[in-house]
Residue frames relative to the residue before (quaternion, step in Angstrom):
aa qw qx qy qz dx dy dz
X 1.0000 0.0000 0.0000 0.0000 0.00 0.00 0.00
X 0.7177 0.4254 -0.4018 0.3775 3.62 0.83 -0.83
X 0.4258 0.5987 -0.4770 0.4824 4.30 1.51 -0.30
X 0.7435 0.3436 -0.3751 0.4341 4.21 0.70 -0.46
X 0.1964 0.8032 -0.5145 0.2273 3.86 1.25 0.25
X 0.0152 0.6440 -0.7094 -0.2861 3.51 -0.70 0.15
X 0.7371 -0.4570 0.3344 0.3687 3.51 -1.59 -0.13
X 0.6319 0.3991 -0.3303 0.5765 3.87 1.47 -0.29
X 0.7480 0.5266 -0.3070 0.2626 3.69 0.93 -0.26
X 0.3695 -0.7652 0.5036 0.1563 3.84 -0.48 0.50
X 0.2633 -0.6824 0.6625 0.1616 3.56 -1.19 0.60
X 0.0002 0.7172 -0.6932 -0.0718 3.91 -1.06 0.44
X 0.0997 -0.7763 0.6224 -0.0108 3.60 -0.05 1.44
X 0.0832 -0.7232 0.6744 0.1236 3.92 -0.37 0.95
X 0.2257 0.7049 -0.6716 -0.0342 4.26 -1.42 0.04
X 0.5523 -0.6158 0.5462 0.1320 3.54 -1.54 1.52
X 0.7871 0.3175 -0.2466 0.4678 3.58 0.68 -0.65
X 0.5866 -0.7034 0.3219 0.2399 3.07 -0.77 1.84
X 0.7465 0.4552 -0.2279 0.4284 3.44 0.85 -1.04
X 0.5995 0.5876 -0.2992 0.4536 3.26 1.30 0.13
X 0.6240 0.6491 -0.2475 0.3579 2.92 1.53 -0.92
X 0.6232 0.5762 -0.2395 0.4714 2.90 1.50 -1.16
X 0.5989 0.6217 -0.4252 0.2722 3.31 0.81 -1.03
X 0.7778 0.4782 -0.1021 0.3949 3.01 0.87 -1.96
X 0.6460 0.3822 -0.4149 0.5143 3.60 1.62 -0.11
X 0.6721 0.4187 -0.4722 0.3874 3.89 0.66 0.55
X 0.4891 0.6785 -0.3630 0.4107 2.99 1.34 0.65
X 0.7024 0.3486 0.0311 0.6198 3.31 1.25 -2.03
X 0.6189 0.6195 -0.4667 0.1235 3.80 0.57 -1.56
X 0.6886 0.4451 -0.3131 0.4793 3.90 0.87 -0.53
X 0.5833 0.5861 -0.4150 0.3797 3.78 1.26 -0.47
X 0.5594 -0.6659 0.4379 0.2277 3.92 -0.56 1.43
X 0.8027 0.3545 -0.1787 0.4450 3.73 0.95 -1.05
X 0.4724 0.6471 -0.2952 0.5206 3.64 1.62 -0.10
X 0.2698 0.6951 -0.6661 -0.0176 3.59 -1.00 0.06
X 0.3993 -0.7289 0.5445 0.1133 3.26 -0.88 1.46
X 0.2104 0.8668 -0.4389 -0.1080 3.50 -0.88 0.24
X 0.5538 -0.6238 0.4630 0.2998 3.63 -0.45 1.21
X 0.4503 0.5813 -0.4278 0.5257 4.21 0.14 0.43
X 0.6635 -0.5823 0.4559 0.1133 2.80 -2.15 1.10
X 0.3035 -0.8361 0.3390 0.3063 3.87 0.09 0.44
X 0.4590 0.6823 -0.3159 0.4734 3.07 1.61 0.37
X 0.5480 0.5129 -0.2270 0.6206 3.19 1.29 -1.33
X 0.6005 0.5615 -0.3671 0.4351 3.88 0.20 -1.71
X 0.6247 0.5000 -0.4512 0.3952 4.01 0.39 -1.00
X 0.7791 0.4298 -0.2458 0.3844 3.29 0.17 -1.03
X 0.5651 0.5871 -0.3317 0.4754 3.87 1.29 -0.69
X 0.8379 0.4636 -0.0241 0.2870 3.05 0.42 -1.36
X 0.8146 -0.0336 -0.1919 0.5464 3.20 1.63 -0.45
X 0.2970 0.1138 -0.9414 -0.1124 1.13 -2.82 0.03
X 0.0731 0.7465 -0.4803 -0.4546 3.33 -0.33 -0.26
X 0.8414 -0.3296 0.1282 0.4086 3.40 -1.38 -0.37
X 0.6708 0.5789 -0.2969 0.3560 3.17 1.40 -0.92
X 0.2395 -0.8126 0.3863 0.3648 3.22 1.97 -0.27
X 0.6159 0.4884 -0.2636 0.5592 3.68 0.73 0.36
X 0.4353 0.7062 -0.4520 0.3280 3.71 -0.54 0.99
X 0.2340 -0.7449 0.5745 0.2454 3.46 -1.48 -0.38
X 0.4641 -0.6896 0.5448 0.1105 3.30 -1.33 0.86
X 0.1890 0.8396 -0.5087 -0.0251 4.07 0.59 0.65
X 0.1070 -0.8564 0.5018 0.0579 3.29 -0.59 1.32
X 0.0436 0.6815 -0.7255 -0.0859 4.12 -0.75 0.85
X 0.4331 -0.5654 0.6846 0.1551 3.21 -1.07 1.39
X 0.3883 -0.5931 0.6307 0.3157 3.51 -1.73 -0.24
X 0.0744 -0.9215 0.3087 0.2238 3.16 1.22 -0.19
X 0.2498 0.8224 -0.4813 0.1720 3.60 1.24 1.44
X 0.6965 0.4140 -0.3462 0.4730 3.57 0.99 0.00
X 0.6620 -0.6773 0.2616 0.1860 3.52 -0.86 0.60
X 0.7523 0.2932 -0.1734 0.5639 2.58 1.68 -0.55
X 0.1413 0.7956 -0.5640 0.1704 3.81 1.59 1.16
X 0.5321 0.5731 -0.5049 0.3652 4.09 0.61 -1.00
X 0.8295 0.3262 -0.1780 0.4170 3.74 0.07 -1.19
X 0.6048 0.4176 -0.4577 0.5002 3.53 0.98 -0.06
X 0.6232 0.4574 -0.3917 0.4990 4.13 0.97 -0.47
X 0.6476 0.5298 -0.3399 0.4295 3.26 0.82 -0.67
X 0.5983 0.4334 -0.4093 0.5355 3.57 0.94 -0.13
X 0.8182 0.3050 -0.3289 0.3596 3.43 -0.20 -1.32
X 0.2901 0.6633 -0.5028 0.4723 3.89 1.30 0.95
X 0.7225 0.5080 -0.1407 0.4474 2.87 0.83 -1.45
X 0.6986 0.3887 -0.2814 0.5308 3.64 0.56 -0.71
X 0.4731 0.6560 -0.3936 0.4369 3.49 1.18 -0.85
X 0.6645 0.6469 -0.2082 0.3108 3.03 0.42 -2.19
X 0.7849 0.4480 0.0162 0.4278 3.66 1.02 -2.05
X 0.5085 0.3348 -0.3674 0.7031 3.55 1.57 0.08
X 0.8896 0.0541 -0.1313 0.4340 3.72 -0.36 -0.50
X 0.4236 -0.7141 0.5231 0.1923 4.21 0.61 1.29
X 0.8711 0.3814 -0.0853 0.2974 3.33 0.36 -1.76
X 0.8405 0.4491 -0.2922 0.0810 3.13 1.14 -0.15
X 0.5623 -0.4712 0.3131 0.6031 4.22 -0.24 -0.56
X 0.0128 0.6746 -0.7380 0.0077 3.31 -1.14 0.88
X 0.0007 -0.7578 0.6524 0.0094 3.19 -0.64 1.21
X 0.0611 -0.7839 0.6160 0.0489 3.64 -1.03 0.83
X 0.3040 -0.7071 0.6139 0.1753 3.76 -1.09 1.17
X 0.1291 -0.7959 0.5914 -0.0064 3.36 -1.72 0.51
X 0.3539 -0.6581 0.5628 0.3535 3.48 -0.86 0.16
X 0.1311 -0.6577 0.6962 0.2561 3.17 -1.58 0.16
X 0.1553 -0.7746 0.6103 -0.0580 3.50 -1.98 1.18
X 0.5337 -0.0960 0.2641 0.7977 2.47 1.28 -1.97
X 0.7640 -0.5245 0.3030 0.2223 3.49 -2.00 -0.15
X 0.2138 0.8528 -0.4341 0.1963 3.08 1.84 -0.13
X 0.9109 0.1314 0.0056 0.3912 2.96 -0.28 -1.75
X 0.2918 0.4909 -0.5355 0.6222 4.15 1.25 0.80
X 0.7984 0.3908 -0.3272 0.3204 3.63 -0.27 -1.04
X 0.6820 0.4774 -0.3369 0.4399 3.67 1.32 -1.19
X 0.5575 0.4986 -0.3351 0.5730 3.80 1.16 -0.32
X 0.7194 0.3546 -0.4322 0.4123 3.50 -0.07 -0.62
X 0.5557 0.5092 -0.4758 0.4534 3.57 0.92 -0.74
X 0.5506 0.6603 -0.3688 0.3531 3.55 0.16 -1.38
X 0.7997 0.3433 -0.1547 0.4676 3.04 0.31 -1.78
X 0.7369 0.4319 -0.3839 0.3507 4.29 0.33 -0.06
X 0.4552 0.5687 -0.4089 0.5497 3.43 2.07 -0.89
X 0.7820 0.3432 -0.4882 0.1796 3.34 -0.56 -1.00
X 0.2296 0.6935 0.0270 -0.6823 2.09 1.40 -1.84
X 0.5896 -0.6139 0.4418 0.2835 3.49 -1.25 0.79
X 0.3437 -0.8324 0.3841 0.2036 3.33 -0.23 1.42
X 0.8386 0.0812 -0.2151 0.4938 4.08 -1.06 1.14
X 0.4138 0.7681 -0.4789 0.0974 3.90 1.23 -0.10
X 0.0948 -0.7714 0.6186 0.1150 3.20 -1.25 0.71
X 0.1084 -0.8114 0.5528 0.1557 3.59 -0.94 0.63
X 0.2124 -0.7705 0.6005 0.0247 3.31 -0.90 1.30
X 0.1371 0.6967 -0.7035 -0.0307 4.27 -1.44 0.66
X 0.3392 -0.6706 0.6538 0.0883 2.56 -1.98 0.81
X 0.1717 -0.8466 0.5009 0.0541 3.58 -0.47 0.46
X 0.2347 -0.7126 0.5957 0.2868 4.31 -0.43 0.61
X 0.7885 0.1102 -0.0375 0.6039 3.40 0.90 -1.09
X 0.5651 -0.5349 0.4073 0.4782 3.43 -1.38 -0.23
X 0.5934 -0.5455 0.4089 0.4279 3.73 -1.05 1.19
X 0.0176 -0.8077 0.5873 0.0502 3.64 -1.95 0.57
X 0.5711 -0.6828 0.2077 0.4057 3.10 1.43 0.89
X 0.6697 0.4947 -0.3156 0.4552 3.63 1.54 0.34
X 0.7720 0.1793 -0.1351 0.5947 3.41 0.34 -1.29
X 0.5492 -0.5980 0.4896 0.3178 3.21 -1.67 -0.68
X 0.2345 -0.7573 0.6087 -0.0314 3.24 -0.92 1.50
X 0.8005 -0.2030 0.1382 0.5467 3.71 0.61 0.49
X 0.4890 -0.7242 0.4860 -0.0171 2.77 -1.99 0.18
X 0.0361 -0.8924 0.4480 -0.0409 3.46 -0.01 0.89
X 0.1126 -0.8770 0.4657 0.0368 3.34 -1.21 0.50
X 0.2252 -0.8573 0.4406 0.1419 3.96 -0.61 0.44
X 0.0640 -0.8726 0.4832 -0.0322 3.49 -0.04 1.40
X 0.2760 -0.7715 0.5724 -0.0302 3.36 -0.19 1.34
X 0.8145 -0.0902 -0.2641 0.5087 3.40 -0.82 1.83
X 0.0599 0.8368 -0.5357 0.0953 3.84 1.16 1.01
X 0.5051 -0.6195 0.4652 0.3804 3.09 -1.24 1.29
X 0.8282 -0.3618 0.3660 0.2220 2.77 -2.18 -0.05
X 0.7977 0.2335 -0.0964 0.5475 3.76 -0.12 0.97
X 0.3548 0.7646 -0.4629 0.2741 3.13 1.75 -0.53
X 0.7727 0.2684 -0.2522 0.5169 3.73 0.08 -0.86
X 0.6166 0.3441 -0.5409 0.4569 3.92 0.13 0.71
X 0.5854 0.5413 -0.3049 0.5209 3.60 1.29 0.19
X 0.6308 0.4133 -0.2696 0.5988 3.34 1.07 -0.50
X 0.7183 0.3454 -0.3378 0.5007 3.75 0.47 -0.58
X 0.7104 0.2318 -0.4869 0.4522 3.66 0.34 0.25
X 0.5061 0.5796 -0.4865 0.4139 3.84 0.83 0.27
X 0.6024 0.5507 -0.3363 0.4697 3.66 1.67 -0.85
X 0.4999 0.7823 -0.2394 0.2842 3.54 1.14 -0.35
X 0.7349 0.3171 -0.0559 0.5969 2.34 0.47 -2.38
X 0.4772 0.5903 -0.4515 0.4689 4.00 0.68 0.30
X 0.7654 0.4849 -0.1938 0.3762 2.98 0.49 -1.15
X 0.6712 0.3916 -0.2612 0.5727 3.48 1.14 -0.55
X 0.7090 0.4207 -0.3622 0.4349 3.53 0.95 -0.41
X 0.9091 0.1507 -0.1497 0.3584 3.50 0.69 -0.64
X 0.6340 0.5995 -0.3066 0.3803 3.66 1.37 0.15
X 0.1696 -0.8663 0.4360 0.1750 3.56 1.12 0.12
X 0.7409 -0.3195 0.0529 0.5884 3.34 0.48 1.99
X 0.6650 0.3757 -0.5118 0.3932 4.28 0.35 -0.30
X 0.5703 0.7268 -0.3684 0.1040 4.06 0.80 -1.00
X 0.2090 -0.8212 0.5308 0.0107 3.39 -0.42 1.05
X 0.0061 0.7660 -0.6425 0.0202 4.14 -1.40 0.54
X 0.0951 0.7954 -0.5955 0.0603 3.06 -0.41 0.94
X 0.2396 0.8349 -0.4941 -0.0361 3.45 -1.06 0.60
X 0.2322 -0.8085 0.5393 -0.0399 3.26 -0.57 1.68
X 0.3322 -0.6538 0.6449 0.2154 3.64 -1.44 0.96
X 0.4057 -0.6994 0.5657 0.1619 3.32 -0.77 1.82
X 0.8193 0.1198 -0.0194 0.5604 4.15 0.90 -1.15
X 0.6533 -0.5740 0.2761 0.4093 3.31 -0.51 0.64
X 0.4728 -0.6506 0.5613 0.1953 3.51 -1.08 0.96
């Protein structure tokens, strides 16, 4: 994310796990447009925006170690969503089973989450155990976003799924 910086734009990288923190602040801590911050990225939603520039994105990777992470991201989307209307919250996910695609997608038609599209990639077909790919749900996605994502699901597909790789990507609210 910090190689797509322009020169007026800033990164605010928040991580909960101390030894991470560190990682990512001997990486960035000296880098003027970075600010590292030790803090919960759940919590960080609500601190952090809007920001001023009123323009931006929110990228959330859950750790997903508690069971019930889909509905707790899926809220603070939602509150996110209701302090700052306009912006991108993009949120990554594993895929296993449907659990946590299904608790987000729900999330995202109840409230409803305004332009969201949800896009997966798959190496194999899913089997409710391991992981077969990754998927994600980007709420006010730019323009074209999903003819960009389907030809990125492609060139995946031909490069890493040897005939099983799947991409689907479906607009949960109207674009």
């Amino acid at each position: 994310m910090r190689r797509t910086l322009r020169p007026q734009d800033r990164l605010i990288a928040c991580e909960l796990h101390p030894a991470d923190v560190e990682v990512v602040r001997a990486r960035y801590g000296h880098d003027p447009q970075v600010g590292v911050h030790h803090r919960d990225g759940y919590e960080a939603i609500g601190a952090f925006t809007p920001p001023p520039e009123r323009r931006g994105l929110v990228f959330i990777d859950p750790p997903y170690e508690k069971t019930d992470e889909a509905a707790v991201l899926a809220r603070a989307m939602a509150r996110g969503l209701k302090k700052w209307p306009t912006g991108i919250f993009f949120a990554w996910y594993p895929i296993k089973d449907r659990t946590i695609a299904d608790t987000l997608s729900e999330a995202a038609v109840a409230a409803p989450f305004p332009k969201t599209l949800r896009a997966e990639f798959q190496i194999r077909p899913r089997d409710d155990q391991t992981l077969t790919g990754g998927g994600i749900i980007v709420c006010n996605a730019p323009w074209k976003l999903d003819e960009a994502l389907a030809a990125l699901g492609a060139d995946l597909g031909r490069l890493l799924g040897a005939g099983e790789a799947s991409c689907s990507i479906d607009w949960l609210t109207p674009a």
